[in-house]
C-alpha positions in Angstrom: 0.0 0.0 0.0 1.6 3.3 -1.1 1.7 6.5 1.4 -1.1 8.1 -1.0 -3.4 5.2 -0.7 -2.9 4.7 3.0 -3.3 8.7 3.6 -6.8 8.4 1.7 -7.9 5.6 3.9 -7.3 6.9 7.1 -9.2 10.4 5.9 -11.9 8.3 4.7 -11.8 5.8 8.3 -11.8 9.9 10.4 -14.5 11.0 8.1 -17.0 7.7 8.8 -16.4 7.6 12.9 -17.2 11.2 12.6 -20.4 10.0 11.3 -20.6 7.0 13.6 -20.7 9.6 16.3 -23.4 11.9 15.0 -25.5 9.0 14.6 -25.1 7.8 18.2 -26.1 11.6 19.1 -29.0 11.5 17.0 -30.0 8.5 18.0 -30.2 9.9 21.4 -31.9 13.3 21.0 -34.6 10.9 19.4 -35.3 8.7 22.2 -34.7 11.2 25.1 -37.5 13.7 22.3 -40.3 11.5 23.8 -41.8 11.0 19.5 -41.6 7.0 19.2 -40.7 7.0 15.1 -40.0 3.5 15.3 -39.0 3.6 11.3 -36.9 6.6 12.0 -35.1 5.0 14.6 -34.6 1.9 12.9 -32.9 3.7 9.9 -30.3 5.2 11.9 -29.3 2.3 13.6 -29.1 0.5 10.4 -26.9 3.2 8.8 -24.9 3.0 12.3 -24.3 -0.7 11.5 -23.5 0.0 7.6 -20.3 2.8 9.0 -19.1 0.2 11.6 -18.7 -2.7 9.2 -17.6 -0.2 6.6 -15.1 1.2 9.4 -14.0 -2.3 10.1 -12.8 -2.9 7.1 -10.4 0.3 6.5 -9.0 -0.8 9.5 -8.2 -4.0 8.9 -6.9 -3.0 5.3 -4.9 -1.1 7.5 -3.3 -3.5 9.9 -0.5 -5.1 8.4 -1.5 -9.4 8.5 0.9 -11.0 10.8 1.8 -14.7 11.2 3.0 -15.0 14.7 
């Protein structure tokens, strides 16, 4: 992996937790707002679990593999 390639991931791997973390706020101000929008909710946490895999895998392309 060149320096270019591994610069690009990490910016990508800050920009998704960023968005991991506004979810989790989101997500919150909905269920402490009281309105129950079960399909709302339900969204969000989806998308949450898209970014985590997503993030997952940027950082495991970013770990070098090593055989002990």
């Amino acid at each position: 992996m060149t320096d270019a390639e591994e610069q690009t991931l990490r910016a990508e791997l800050a920009e998704l937790t960023q968005e991991h973390r506004d979810l989790d706020s989101a997500i919150a101000a909905l269920a402490d707002s009281g309105i129950r929008d079960q399909l709302q909710m339900t969204r969000l946490k989806k998308r949450k679990l898209q970014l985590k895999d997503e993030i997952q895998r940027i950082e495991d392309a970013l770990l070098p593999d090593i055989i002990a």
